[in-house]
mmCIF file of the N, C-alpha and C atoms, coordinates in Angstrom:
data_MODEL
# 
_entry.id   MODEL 
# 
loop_
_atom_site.group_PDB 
_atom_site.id 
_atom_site.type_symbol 
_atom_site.label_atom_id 
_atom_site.label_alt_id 
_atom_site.label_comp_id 
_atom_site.label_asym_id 
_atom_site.label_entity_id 
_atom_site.label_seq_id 
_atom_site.pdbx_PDB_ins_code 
_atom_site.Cartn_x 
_atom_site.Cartn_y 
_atom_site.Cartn_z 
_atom_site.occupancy 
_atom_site.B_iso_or_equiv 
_atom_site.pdbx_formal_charge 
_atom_site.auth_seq_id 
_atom_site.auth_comp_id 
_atom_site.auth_asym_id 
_atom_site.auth_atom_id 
_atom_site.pdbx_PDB_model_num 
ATOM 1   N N  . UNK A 1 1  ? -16.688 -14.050 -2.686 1.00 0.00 ? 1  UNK A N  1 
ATOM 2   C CA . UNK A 1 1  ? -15.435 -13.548 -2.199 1.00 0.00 ? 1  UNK A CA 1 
ATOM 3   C C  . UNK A 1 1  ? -15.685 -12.804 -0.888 1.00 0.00 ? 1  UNK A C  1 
ATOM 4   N N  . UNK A 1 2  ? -14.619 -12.656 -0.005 1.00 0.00 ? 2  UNK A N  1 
ATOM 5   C CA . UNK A 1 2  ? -15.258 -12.132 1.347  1.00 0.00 ? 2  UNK A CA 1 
ATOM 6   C C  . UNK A 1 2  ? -14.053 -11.028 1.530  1.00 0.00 ? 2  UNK A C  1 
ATOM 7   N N  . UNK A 1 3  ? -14.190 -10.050 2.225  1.00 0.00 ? 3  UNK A N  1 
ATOM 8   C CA . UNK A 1 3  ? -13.150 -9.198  2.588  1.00 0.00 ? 3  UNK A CA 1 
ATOM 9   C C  . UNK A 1 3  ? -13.458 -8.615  3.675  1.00 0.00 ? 3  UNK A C  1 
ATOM 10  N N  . UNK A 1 4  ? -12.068 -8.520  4.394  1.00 0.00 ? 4  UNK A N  1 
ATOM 11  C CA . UNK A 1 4  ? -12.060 -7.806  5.934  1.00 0.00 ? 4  UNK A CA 1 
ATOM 12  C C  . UNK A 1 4  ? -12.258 -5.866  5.739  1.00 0.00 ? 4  UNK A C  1 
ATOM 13  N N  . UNK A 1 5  ? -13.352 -5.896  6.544  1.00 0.00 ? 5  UNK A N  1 
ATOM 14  C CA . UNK A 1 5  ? -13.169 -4.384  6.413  1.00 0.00 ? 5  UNK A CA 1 
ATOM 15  C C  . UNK A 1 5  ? -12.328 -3.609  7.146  1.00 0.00 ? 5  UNK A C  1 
ATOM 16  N N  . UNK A 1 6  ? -11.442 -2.530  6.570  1.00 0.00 ? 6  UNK A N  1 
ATOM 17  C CA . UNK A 1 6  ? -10.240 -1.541  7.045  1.00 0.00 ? 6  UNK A CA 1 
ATOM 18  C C  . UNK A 1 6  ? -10.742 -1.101  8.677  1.00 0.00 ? 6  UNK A C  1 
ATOM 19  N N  . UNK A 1 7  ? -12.042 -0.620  8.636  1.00 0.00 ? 7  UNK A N  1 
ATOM 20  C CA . UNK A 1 7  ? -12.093 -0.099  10.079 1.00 0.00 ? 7  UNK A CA 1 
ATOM 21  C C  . UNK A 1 7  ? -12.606 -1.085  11.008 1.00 0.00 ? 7  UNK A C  1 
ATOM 22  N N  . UNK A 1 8  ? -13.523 -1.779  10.872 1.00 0.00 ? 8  UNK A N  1 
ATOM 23  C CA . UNK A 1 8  ? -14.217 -2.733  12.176 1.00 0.00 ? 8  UNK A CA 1 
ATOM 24  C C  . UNK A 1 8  ? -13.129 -4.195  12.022 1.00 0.00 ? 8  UNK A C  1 
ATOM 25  N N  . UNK A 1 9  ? -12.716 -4.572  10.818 1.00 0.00 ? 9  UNK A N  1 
ATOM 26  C CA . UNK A 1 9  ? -11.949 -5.925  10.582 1.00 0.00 ? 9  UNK A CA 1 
ATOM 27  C C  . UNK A 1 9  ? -13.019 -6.707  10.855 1.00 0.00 ? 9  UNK A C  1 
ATOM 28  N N  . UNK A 1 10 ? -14.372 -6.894  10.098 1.00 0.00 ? 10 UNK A N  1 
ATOM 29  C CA . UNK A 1 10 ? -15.304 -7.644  10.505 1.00 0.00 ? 10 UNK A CA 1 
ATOM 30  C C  . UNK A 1 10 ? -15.253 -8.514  8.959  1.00 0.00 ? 10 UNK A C  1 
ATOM 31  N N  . UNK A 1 11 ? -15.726 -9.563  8.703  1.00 0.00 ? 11 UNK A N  1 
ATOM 32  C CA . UNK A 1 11 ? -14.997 -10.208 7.317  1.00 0.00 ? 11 UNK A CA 1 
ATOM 33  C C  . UNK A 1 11 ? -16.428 -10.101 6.887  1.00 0.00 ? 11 UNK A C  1 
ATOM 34  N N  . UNK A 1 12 ? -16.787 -9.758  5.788  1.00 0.00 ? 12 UNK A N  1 
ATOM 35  C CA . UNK A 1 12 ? -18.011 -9.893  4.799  1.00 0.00 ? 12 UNK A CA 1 
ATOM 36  C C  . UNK A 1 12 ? -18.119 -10.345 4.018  1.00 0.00 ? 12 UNK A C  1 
ATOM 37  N N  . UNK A 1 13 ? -19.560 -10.796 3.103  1.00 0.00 ? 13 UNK A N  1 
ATOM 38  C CA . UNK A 1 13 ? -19.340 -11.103 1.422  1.00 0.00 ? 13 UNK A CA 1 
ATOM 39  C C  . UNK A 1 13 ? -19.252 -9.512  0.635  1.00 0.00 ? 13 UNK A C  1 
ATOM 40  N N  . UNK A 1 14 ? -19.039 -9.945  -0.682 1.00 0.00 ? 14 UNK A N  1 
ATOM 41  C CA . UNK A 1 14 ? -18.545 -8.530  -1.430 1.00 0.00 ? 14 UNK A CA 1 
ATOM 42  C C  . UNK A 1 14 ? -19.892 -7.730  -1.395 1.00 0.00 ? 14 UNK A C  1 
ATOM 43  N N  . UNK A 1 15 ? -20.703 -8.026  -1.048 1.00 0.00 ? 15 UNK A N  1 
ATOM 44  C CA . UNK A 1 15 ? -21.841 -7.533  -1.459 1.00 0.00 ? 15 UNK A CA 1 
ATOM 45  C C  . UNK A 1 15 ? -22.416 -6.394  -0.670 1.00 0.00 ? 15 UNK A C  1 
ATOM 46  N N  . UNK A 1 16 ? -21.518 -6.628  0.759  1.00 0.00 ? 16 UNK A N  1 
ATOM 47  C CA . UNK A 1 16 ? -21.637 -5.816  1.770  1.00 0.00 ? 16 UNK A CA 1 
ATOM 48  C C  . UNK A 1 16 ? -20.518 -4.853  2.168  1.00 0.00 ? 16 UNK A C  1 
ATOM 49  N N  . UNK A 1 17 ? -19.681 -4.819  0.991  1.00 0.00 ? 17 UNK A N  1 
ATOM 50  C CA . UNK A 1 17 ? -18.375 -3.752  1.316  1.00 0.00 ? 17 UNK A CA 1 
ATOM 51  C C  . UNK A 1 17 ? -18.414 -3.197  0.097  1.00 0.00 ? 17 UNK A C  1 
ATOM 52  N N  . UNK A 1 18 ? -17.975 -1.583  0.675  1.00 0.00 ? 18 UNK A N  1 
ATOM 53  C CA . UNK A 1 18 ? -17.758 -1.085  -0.763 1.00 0.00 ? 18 UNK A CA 1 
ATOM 54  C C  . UNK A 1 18 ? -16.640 -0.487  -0.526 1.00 0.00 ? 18 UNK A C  1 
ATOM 55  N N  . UNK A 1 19 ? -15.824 -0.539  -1.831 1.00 0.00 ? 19 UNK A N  1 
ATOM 56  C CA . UNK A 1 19 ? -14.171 -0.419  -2.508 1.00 0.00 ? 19 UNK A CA 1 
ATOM 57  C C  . UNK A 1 19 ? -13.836 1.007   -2.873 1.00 0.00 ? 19 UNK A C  1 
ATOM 58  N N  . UNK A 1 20 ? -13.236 1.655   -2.147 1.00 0.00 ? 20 UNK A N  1 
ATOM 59  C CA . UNK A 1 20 ? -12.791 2.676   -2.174 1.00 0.00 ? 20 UNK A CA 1 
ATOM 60  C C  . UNK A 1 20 ? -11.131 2.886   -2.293 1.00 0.00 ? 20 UNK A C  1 
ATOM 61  N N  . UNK A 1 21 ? -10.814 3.708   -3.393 1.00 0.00 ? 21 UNK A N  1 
ATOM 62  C CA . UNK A 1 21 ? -9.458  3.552   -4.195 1.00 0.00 ? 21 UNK A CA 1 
ATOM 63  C C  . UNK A 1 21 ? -9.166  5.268   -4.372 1.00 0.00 ? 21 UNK A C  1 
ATOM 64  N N  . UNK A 1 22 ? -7.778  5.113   -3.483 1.00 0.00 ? 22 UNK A N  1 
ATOM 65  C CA . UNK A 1 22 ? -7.648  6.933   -3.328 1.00 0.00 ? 22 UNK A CA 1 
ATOM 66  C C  . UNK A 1 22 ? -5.927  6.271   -3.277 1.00 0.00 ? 22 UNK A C  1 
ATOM 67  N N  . UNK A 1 23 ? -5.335  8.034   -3.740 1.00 0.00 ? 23 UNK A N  1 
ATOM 68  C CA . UNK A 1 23 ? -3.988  8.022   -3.469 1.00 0.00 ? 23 UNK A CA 1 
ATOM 69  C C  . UNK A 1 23 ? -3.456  8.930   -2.497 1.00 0.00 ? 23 UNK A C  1 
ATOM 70  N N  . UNK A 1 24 ? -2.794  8.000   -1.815 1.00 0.00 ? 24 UNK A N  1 
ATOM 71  C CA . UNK A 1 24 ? -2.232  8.533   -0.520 1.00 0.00 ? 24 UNK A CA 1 
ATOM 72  C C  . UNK A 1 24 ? -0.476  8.664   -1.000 1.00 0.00 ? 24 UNK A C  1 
ATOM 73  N N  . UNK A 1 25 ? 0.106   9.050   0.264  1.00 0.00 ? 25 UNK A N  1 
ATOM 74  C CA . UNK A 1 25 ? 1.330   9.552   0.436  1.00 0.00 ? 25 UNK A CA 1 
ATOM 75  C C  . UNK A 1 25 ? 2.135   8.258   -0.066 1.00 0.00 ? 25 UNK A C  1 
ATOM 76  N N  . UNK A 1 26 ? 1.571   7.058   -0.120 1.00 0.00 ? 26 UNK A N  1 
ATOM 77  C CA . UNK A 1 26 ? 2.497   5.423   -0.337 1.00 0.00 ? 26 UNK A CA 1 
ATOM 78  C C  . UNK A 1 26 ? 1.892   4.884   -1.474 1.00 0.00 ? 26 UNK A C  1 
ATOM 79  N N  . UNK A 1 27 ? 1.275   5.723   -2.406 1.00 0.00 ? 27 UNK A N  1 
ATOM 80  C CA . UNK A 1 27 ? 0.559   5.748   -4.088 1.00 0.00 ? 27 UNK A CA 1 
ATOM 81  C C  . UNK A 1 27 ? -0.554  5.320   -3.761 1.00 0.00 ? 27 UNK A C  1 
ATOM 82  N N  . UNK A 1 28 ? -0.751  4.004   -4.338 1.00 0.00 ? 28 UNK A N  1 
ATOM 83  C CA . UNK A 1 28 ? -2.628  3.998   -5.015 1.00 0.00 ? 28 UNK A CA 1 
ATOM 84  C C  . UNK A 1 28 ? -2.963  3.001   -3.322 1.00 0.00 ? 28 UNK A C  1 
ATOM 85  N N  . UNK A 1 29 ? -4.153  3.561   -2.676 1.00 0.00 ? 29 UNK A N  1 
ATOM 86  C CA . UNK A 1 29 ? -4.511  2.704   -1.593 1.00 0.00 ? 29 UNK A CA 1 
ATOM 87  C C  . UNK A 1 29 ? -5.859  2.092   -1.815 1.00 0.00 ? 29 UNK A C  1 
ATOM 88  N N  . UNK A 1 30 ? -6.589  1.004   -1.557 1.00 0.00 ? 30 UNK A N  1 
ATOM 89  C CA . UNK A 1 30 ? -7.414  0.116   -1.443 1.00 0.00 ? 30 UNK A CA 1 
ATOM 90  C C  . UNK A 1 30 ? -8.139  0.346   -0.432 1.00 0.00 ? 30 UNK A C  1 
ATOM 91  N N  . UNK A 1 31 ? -9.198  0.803   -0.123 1.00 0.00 ? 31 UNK A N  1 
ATOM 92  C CA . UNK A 1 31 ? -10.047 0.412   1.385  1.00 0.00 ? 31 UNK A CA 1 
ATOM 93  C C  . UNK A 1 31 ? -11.613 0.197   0.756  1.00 0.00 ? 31 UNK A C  1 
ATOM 94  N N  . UNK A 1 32 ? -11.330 -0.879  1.885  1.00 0.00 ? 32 UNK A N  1 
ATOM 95  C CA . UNK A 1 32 ? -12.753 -1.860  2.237  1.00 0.00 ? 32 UNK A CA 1 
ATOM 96  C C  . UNK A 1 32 ? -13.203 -1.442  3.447  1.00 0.00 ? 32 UNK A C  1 
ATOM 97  N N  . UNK A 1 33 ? -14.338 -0.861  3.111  1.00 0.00 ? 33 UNK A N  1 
ATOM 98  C CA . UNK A 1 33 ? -15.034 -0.229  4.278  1.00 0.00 ? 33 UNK A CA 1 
ATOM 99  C C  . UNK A 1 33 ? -16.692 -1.317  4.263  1.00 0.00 ? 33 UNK A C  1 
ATOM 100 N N  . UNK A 1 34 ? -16.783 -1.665  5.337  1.00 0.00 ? 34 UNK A N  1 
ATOM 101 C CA . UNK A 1 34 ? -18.354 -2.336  4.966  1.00 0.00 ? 34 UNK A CA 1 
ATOM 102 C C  . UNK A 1 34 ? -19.395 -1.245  5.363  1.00 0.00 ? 34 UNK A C  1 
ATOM 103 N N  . UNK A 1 35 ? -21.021 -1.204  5.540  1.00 0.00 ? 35 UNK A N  1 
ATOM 104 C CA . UNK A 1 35 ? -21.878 -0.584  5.367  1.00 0.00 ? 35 UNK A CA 1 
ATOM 105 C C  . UNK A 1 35 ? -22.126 0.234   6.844  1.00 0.00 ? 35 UNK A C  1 
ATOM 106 N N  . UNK A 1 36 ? -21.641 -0.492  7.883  1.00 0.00 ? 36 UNK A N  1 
ATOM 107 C CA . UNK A 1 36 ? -22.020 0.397   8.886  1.00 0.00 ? 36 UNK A CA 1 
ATOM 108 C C  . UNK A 1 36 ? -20.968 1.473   9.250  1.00 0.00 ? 36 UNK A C  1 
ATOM 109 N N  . UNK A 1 37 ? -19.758 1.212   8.851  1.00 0.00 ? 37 UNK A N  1 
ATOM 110 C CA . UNK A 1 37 ? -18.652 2.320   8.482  1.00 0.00 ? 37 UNK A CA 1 
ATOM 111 C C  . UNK A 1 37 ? -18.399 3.038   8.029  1.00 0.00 ? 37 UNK A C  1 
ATOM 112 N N  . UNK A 1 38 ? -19.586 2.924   6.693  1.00 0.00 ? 38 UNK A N  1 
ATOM 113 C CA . UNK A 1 38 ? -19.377 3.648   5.496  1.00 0.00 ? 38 UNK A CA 1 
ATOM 114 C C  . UNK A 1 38 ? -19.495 5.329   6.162  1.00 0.00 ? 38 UNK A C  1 
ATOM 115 N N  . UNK A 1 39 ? -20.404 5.653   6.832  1.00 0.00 ? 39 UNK A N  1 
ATOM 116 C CA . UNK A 1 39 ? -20.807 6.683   6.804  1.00 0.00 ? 39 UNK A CA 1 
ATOM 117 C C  . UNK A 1 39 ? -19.858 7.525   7.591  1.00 0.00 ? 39 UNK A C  1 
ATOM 118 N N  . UNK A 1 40 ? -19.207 7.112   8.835  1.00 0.00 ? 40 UNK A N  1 
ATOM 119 C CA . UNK A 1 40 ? -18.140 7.799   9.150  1.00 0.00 ? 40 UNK A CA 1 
ATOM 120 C C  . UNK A 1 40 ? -16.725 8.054   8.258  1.00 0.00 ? 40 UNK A C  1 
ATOM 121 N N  . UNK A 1 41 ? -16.326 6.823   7.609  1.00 0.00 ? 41 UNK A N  1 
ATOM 122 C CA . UNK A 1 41 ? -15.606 6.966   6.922  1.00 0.00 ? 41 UNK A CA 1 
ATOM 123 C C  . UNK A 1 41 ? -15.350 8.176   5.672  1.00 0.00 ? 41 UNK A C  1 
ATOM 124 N N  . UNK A 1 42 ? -16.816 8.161   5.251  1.00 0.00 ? 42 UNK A N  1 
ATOM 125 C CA . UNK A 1 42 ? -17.259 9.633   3.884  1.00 0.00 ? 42 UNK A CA 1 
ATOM 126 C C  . UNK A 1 42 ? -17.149 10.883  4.835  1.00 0.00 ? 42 UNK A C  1 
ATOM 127 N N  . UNK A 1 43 ? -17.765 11.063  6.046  1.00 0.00 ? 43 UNK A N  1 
ATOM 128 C CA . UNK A 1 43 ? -17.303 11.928  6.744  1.00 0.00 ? 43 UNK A CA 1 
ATOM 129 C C  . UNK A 1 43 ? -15.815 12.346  7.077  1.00 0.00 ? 43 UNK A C  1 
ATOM 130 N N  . UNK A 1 44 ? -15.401 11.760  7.216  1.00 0.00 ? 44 UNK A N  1 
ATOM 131 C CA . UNK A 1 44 ? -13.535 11.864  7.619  1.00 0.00 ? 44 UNK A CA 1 
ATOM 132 C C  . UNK A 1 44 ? -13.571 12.404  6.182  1.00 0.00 ? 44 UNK A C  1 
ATOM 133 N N  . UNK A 1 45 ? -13.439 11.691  5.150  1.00 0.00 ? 45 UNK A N  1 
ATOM 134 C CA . UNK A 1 45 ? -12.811 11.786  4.016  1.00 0.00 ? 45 UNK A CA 1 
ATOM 135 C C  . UNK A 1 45 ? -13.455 13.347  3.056  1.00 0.00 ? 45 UNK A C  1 
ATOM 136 N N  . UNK A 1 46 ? -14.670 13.814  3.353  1.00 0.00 ? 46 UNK A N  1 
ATOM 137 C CA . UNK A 1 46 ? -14.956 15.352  3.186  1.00 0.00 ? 46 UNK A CA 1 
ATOM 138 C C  . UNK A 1 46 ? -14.457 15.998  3.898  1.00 0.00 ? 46 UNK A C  1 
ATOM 139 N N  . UNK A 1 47 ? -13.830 16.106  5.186  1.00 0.00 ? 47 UNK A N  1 
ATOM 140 C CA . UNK A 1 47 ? -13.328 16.988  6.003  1.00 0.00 ? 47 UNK A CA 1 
ATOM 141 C C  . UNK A 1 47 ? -11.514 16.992  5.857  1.00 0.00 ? 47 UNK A C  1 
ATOM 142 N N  . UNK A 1 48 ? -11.410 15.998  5.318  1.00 0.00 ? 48 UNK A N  1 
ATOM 143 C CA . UNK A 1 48 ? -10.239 15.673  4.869  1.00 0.00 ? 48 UNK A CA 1 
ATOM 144 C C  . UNK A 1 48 ? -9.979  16.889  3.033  1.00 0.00 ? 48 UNK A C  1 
ATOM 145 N N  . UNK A 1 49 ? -10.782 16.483  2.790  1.00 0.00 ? 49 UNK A N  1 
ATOM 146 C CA . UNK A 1 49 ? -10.646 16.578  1.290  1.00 0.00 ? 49 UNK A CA 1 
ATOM 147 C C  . UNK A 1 49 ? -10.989 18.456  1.326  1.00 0.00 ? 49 UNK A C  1 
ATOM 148 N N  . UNK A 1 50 ? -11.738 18.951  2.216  1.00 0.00 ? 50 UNK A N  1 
ATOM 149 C CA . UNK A 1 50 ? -12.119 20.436  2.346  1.00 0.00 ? 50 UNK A CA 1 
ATOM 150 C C  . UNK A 1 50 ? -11.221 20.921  2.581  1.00 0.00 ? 50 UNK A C  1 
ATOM 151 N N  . UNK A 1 51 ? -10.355 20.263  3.989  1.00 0.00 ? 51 UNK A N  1 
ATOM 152 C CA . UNK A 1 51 ? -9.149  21.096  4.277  1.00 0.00 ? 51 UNK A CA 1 
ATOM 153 C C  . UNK A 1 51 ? -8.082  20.929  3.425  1.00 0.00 ? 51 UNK A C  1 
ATOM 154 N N  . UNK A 1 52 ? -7.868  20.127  2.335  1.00 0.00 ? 52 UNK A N  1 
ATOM 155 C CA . UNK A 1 52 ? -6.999  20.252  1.381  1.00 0.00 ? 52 UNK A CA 1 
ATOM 156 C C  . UNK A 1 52 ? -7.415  21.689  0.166  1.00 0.00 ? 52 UNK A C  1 
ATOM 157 N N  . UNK A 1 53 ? -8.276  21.299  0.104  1.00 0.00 ? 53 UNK A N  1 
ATOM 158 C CA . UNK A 1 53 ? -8.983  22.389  -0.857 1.00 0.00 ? 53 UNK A CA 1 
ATOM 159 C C  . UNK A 1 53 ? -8.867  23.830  -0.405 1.00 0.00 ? 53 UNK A C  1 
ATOM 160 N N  . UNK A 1 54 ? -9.176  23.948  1.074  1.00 0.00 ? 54 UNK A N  1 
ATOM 161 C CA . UNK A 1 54 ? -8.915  25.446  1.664  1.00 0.00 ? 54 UNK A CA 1 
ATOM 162 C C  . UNK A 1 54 ? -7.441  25.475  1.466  1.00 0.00 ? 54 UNK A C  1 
ATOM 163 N N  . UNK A 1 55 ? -6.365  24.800  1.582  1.00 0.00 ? 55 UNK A N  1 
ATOM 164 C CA . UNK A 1 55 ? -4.934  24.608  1.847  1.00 0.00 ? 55 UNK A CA 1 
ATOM 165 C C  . UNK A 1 55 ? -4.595  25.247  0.000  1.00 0.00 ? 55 UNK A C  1 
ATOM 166 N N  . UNK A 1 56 ? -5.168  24.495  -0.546 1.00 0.00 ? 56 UNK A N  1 
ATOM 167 C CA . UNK A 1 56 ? -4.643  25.154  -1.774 1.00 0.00 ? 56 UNK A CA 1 
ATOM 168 C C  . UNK A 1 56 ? -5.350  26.467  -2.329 1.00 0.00 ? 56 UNK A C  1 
ATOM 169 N N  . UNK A 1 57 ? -6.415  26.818  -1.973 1.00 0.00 ? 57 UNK A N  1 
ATOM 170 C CA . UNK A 1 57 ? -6.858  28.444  -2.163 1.00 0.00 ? 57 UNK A CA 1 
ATOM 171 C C  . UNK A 1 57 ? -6.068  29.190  -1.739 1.00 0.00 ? 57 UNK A C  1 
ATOM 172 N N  . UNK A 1 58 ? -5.919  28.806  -0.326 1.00 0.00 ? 58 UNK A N  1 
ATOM 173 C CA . UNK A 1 58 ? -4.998  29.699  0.511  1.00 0.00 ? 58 UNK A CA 1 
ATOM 174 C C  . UNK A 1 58 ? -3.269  29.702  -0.487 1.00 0.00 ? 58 UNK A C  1 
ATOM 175 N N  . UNK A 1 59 ? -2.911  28.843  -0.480 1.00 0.00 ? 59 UNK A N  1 
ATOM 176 C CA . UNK A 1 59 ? -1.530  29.121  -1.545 1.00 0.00 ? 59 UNK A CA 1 
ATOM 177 C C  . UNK A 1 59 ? -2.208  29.561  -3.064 1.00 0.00 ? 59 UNK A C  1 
ATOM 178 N N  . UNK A 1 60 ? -2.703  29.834  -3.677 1.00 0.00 ? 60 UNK A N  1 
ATOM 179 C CA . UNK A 1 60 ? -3.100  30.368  -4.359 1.00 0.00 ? 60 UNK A CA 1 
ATOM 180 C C  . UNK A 1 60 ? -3.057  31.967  -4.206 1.00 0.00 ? 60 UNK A C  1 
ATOM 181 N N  . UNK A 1 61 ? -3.712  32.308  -2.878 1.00 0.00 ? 61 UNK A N  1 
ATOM 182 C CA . UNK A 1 61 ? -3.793  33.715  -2.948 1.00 0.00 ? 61 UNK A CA 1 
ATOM 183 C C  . UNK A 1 61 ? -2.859  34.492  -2.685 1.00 0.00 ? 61 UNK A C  1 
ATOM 184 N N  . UNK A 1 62 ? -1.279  33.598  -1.934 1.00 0.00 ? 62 UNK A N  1 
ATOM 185 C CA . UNK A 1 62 ? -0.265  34.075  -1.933 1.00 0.00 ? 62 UNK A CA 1 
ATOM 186 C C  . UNK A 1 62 ? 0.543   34.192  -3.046 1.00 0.00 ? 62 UNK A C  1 
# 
């Protein structure tokens, strides 16, 4: 099976993408990220995921 990856759109076998399944604002989302993407992509997505986390401490302490 082959799939286009979300950020480069470069088409791979499965073997070289990995499936990442998160819910966004439009429910359950799908991304195919292949291997040389991967690593920016986990980056975004911790800096993403921290500032949510500070966002809800912070309403918390109010």
């Amino acid at each position: 099976m082959k799939y286009i990856c979300n950020k480069c759109g470069k088409v791979l076998q499965a073997e070289d993408i990995t499936i990442h399944y998160t819910t966004g604002d439009n429910g359950l989302e799908i991304v195919a990220i292949c291997k040389l993407c991967l690593d920016e992509y986990l980056k975004k997505t911790k800096i993403n995921t921290n500032k949510k986390d500070e966002d809800a401490e912070r309403m918390k302490r109010k």
